[in-house]
Legacy VTK file of the C-alpha trace (Angstrom):
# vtk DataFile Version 3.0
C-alpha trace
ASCII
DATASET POLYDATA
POINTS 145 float
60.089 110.291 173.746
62.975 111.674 175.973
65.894 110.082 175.891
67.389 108.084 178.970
71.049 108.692 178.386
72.532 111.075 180.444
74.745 113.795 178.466
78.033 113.539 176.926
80.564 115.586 178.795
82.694 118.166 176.453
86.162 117.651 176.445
88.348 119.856 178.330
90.344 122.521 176.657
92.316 122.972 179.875
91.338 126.517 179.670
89.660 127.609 182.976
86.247 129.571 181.897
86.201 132.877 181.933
83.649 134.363 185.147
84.496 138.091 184.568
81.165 140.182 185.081
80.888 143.221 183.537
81.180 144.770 187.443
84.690 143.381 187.845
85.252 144.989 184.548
84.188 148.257 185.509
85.925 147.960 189.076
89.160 147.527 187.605
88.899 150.507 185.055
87.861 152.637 187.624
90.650 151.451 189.725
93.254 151.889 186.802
91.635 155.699 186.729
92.054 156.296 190.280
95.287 155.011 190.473
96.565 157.101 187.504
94.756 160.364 188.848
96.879 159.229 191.934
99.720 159.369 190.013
99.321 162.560 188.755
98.180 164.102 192.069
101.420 163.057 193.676
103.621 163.820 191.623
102.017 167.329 190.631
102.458 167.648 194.669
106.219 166.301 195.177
106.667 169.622 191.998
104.667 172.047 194.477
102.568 173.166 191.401
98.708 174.907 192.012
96.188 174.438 190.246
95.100 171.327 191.745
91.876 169.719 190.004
92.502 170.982 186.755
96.385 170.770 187.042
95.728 166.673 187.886
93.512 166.376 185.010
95.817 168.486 182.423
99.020 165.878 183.726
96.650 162.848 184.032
94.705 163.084 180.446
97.972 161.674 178.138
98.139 158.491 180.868
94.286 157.887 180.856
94.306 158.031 177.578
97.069 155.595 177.211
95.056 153.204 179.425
92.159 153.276 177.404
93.965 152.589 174.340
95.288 149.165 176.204
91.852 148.726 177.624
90.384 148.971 174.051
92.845 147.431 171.938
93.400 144.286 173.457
89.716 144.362 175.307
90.740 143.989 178.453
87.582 144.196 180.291
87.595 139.813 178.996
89.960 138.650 182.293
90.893 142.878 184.051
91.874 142.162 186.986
95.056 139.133 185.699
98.622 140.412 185.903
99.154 139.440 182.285
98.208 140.510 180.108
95.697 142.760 181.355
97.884 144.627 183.694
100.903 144.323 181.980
99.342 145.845 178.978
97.202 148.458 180.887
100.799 149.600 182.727
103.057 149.875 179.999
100.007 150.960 177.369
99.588 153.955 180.102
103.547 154.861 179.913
103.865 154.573 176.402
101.437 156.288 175.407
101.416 158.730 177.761
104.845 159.872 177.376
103.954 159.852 173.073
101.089 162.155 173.834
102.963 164.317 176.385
105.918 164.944 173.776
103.065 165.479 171.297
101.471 168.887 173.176
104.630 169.918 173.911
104.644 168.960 177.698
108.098 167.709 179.479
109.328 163.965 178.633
112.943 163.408 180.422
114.168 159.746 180.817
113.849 160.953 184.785
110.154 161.248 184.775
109.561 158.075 181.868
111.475 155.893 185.013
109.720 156.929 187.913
106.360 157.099 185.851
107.348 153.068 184.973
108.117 152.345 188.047
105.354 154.240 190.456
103.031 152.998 188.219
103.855 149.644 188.042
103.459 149.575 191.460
99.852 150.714 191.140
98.233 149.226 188.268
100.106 145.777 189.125
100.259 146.187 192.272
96.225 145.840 193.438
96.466 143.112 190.393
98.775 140.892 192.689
97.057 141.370 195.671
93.384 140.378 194.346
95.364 137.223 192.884
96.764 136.243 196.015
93.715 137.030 198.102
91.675 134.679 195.892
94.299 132.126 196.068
94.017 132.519 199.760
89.946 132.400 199.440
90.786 129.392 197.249
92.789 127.397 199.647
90.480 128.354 202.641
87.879 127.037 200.632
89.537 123.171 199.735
90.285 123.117 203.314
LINES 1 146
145 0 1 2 3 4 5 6 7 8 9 10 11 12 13 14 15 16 17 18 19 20 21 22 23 24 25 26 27 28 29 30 31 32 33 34 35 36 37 38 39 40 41 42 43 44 45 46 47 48 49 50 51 52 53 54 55 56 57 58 59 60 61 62 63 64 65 66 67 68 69 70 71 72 73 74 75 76 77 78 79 80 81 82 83 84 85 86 87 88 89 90 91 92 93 94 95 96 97 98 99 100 101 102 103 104 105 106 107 108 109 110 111 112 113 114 115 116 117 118 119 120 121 122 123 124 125 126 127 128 129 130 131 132 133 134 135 136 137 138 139 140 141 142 143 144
């Protein structure tokens, strides 16, 4: 006999639940690679140096690399596209690895290059971070109105 009662509710956490699909996911790890191969492209550019696809890849590889480490090791791919910690880790997991695998095979680590790589790509990987959050706060608001 089915019960009449209607169900209990759960009590809240006050933890908002977690709607990342696996396409956001992917989205912002391709974005973090684009933006890195960016990076590389520009600043391989601002150096005048040639070989252009495989020069990108052979400056971009330590930094990709250092993104998928902060990808993997703190499974980022559970809330991507938030400022922190996924972007916070992705950005400085890129840098600090990057530079560690750089000095590793011998290629060129000055403090110069370790501040604008911290800075330029701060401004990428957090930077389309910041502007999906505000965009959704904006959808948000537009939405209770």
């Amino acid at each position: 006999m089915p019960s009449s009662t209607p169900p209990v509710p759960r009590p809240s956490t006050g933890h908002r639940p977690r709607s990342t699909s696996k396409g956001s996911a992917l989205l912002a790890a391709a974005a973090d690679a684009v933006l890195i191969l960016a990076f590389a492209a520009i600043g391989r550019d601002a150096h005048q140096r040639g070989e252009v696809i495989t020069g990108v890849l052979a400056t971009a590889w330590p930094f990709l690399a250092g993104a998928a480490v902060a990808w993997l090791g703190l499974r980022l791919w559970r809330a991507p596209l938030a400022l922190w910690p996924a972007g916070v880790t992705v950005w400085l997991g890129t840098v600090a690895v990057g530079m560690l695998l750089r000095a590793v095979t011998g290629q060129t680590v000055v403090l110069p290059f370790i501040i604008v790589a911290l800075i330029s790509l701060a401004v990428f990987l957090l930077g389309y971070r910041l502007a999906v959050a505000g965009l959704r706060r904006l959808r948000t608001r537009r939405g209770q109105a």
